[in-house]
N, C-alpha and C positions, 0 to 999 in steps of 0.2 A: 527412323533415324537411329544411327547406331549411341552405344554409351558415350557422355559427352566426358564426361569426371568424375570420380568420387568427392574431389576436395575444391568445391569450387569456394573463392573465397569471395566475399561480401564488403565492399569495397563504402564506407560509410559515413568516409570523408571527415574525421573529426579532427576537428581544429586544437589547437597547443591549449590546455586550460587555462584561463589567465586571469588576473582577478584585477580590476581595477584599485588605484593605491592612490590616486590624484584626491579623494574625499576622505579625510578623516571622519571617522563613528561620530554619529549626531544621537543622542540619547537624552527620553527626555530627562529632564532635570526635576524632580520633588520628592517629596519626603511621601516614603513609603505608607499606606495608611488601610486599613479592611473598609475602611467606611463605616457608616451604619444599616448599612443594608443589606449585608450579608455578613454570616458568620464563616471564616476560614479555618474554624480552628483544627479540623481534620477533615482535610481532602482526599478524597477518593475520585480514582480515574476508572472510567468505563469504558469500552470498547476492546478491536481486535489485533491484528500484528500493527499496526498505526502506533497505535499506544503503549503495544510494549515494547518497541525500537527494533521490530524486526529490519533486519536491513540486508542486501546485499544477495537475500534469496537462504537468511539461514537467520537465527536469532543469536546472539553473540553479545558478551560482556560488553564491546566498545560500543555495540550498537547501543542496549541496556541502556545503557548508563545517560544517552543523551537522547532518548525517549522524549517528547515534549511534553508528558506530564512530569516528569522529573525535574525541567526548566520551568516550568510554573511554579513546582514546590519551591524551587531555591529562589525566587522571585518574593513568592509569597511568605516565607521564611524572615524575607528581611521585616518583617512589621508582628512575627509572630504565630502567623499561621502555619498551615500544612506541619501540623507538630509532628514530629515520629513519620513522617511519609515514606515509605520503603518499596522497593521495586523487591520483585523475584531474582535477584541477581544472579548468574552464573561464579561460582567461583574462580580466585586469579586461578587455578590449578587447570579451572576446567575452564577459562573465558573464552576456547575458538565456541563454547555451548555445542550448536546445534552444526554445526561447520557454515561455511558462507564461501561467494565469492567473493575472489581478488583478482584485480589488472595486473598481468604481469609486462605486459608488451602493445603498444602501438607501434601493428606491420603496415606500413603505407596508409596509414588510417583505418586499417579494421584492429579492433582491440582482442586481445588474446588474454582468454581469462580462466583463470584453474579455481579449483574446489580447496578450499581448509577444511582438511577432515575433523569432523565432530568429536568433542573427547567428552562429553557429557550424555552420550547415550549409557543408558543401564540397561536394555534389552534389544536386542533385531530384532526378534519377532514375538510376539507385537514391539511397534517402535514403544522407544517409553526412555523417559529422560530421566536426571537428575531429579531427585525429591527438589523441592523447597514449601516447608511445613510454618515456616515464622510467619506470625502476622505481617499483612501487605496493604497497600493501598494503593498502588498502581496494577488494578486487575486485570489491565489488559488481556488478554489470550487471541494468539495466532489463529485465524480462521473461524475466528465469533462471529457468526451470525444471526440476527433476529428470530429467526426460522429455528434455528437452535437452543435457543435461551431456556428453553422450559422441558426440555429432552430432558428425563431422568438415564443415566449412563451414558453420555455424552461426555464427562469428565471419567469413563472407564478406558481400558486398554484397548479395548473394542471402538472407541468415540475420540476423542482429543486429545493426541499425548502433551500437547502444552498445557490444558486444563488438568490431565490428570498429575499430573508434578505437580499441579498446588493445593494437590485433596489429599487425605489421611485417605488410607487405602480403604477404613471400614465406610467410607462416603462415597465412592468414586461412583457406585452404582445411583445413587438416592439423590447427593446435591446436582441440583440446577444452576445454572449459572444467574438466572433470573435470581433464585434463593441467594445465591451466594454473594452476588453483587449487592443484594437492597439490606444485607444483616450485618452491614458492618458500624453501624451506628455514626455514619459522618455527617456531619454538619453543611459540606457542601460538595458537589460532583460535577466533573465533567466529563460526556457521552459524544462519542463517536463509533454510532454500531448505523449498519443499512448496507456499509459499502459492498460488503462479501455478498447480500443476497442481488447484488448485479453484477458485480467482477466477477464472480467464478463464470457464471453464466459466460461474460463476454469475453473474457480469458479462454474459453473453451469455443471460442469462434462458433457460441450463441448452440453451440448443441449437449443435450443436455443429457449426462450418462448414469449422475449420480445425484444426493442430498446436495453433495457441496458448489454442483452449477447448475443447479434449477434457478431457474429466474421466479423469486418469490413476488405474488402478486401484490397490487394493491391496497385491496381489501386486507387480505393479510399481515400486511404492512402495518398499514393502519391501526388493525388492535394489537400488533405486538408491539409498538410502539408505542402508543398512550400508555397499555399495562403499564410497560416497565418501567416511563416514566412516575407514573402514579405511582410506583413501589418507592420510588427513590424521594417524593417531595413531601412526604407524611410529615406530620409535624411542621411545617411551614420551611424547610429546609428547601434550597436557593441551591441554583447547580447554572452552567452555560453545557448547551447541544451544539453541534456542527452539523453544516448540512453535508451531502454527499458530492465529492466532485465529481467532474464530465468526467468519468473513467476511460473512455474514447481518447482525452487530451495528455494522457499519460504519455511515456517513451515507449512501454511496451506494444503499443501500436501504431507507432509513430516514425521509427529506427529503419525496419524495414521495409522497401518498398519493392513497386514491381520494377520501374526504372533500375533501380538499385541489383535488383535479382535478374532483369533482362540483360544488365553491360556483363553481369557476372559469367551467363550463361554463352553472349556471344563472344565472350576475349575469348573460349576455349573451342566456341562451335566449329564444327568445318564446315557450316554455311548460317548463313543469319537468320534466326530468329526473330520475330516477331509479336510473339503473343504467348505470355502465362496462360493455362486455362485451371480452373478453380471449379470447384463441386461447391452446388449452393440445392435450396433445398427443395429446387426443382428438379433443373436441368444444370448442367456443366456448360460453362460459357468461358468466354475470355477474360481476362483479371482488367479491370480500369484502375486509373490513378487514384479511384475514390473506396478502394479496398481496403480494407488494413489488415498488414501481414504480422502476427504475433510474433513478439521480440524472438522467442525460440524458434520458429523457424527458420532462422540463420542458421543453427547447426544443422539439422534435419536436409536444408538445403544441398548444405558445404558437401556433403555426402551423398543425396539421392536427385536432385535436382539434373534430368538428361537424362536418370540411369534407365537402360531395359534391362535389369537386372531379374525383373520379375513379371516385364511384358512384354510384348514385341516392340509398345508404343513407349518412346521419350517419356518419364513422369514428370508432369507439371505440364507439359510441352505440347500436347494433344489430348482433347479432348474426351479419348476414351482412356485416361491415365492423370485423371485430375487431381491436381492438389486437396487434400483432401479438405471439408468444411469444416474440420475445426483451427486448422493453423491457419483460417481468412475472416475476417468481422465484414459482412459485405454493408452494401448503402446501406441495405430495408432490414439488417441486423443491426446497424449502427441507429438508425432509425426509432427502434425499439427498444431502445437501450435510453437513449436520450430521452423520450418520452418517460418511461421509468422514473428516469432520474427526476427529472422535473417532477412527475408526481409526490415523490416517496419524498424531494424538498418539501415541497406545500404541505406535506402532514408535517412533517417536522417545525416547520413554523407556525403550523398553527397549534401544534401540542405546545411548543414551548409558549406561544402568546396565551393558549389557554391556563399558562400554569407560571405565567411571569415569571419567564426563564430568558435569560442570552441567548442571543445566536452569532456564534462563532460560523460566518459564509464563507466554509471553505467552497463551495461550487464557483463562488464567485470570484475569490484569492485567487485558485489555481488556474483559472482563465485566462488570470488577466498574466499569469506566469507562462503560461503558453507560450502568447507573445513576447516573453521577453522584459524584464523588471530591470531595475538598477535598486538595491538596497547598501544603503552605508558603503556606494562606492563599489559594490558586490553584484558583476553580470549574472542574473538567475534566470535562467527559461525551464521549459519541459525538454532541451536537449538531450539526449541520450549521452551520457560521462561530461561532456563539456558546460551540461545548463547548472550543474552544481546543486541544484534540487534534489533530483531523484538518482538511488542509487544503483547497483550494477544488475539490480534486477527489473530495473524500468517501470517500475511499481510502487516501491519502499521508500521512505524518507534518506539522505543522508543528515549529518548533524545539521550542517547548514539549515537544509529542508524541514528539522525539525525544529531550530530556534526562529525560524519563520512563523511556524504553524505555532509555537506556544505565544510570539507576540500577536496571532492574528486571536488566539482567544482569550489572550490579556486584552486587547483592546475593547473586546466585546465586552467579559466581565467587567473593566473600569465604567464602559458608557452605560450600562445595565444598573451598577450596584454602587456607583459613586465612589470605589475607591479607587487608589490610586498606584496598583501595580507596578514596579518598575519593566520597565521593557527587558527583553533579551541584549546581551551584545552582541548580532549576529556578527559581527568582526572576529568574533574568540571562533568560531564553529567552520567544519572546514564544509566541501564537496567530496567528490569521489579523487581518491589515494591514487595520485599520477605513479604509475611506473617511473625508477629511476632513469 
């Protein structure tokens, strides 16, 4: 078959964003209180791009700032706590940080989205950002992984350039982040690390090139996770964990599909098509509805999807010209991914039952977001721009998404520690930035 298009476009159907307004904000009503079961008086957040409000596919001041440990601090604030709690902020000078994207256009329903260029790089090569040297207590870092936590030079030019912005340069080599996270003398924490050693994996449609998508075992699991927690509960010190969501139920595998890539392929074909074919890690077979195509693949498509630019054979389109296996999550890769997750849950709850710690179930939250929630009058699913959750990188929190995730671990901490948190107002917090 000859070239079908360079630009074929992805047709993804999203609806007008719209928020429902018929339910005024329900919030509960009492007086702010720590309890006596836990001490708040300096909170420290643990975890990866989740926690420090990476959003939109880049880390950015507006993201920053509405991080959901930063809503727990001003929650926890009201009675006292979280004294001094400080993020690595980007400055207003430099707040696009790390660049991100933006919605500029919905064409017929496919979204049309540009890059904000980065004004807080200090190097190309190596990448390497702005310092920020001030004490912190929202440590999140971009790309923490369990598997990672105890690499000495991992916080180098060579290793992390989000970790390396929050190390004095004479450390960059020697601190750990394991070290780094358990010496800052807080009273109480909360930990969201596990997700990276499965997302990269499955973000990489389960094949594995480097450190950053190996799928970490088990076993492995297991003692970097008691370790770390046992660094952090010394002294009877009191923290809430999260568990790891269905990474599978995200938008980034969710958005594109074959239906979606087939109409794309036949509005332009001059005869009809019938069958994506996919590299899987046998044989090359036909794409089913139970594939999942990674959110990036929409560009990659828009442009090679038909072409024999580089075969005799259509790519995608015949079997000896397959899509290739990392832009497809197949069943028996989704399979062992969900297995995973469920494991890597069950340590988690049982480190935290073994150390009388909360658990904040996000696995079970974002599930049930899936399907589609109503909060405070507020339609939320895993849609891709319209469910108001996840933002333009079908991955990341938007604000909304994240004053979600901090009442879901306020609620744990109040039923854990008998105090009495006030909620978010997920009302004040938006979704993903409609084009004018």
């Amino acid at each position: 078959m000859k070239k079908i298009t360079t630009h074929i476009k992805l047709f993804f159907g999203l609806a007008a964003l719209a928020f429902a307004t018929s339910c005024a904000p329900q919030l509960d009503e009492l007086t702010p209180s720590a309890g006596s079961n836990a001490d708040f008086t300096k909170y420290v957040a643990i975890g990866n791009s989740l926690t420090a409000g990476f959003a939109d596919n880049g880390l950015y001041l507006a993201g920053q700032q509405v991080a959901y440990p930063n809503l727990i601090a001003e929650q926890m604030q009201k009675f006292g706590g979280a004294v001094g709690f400080n993020s690595p902020f980007f400055s207003a000078e430099q707040s696009d940080g790390t660049g991100y994207m933006r919605l500029t256009a919905l064409v017929n329903g496919s979204p049309v989205i540009e890059m904000v260029p980065a004004q807080a790089v200090r190097s190309e090569s190596p990448l390497l950002f702005t310092k920020y040297l001030d004490p912190i207590t929202n440590l999140g870092v971009p790309g923490m992984r369990l598997d990672m936590m105890g690499i000495q030079g991992y916080g180098s030019a060579a290793g992390n350039p989000y970790f390396e912005r929050l190390l004095p340069d004479a450390s960059t080599l020697t601190t750990t982040y394991l070290s780094y996270a358990s010496s800052q003398n807080h009273t109480f924490f909360s930990f969201w690390l596990g997700n990276n050693d499965v997302l990269g994996y499955a973000t990489n449609g389960a094949v594995t090139t480097n450190s950053t998508n190996r799928l970490t075992t088990t076993t492995e699991f297991t003692a970097l996770y008691t370790a770390f927690i046992g660094s952090l509960v010394t002294n009877g010190r009191k923290g809430v964990v999260a568990t790891i969501p269905d990474v599978t139920s995200i938008p980034y595998f969710n958005t594109v599909t074959r239906v979606a890539l087939l109409a794309a392929v036949n509005a332009v074909a001059p005869a009809p098509v019938a069958d994506l074919y996919i590299a899987t890690k046998t044989t090359p077979r036909a794409a089913t509805d139970k594939d999942k195509f990674i959110l990036t693949f929409s560009s990659i498509a828009g442009n090679l999807l038909g072409s024999t630019a580089n075969s005799p054979y259509p790519y995608g389109l015949h079997p000896l010209n397959p899509i290739e296996d990392q832009y497809v999550l197949d069943e028996s890769e989704q399979a062992t991914v969900a297995t995973r997750v469920v494991e890597f849950n069950d340590v988690i709850k049982k480190v935290a039952s073994d150390n009388d710690l909360a658990v904040a179930d996000a696995y079970a939250f974002l599930n049930r977001v899936k399907s589609g929630i109503v909060v405070n009058g507020v339609n939320v699913s895993s849609s891709y721009i319209t469910g108001n959750a996840f933002s333009l990188d079908g991955v990341h929190l938007t604000p909304l998404g994240n004053a979600l995730t901090a009442n879901l671990f306020i609620d744990a901490i109040n039923a854990k520690y008998k105090s009495t948190i006030p909620k978010v107002d997920v009302s004040l917090y938006r979704g993903v930035i409609m084009p004018n």
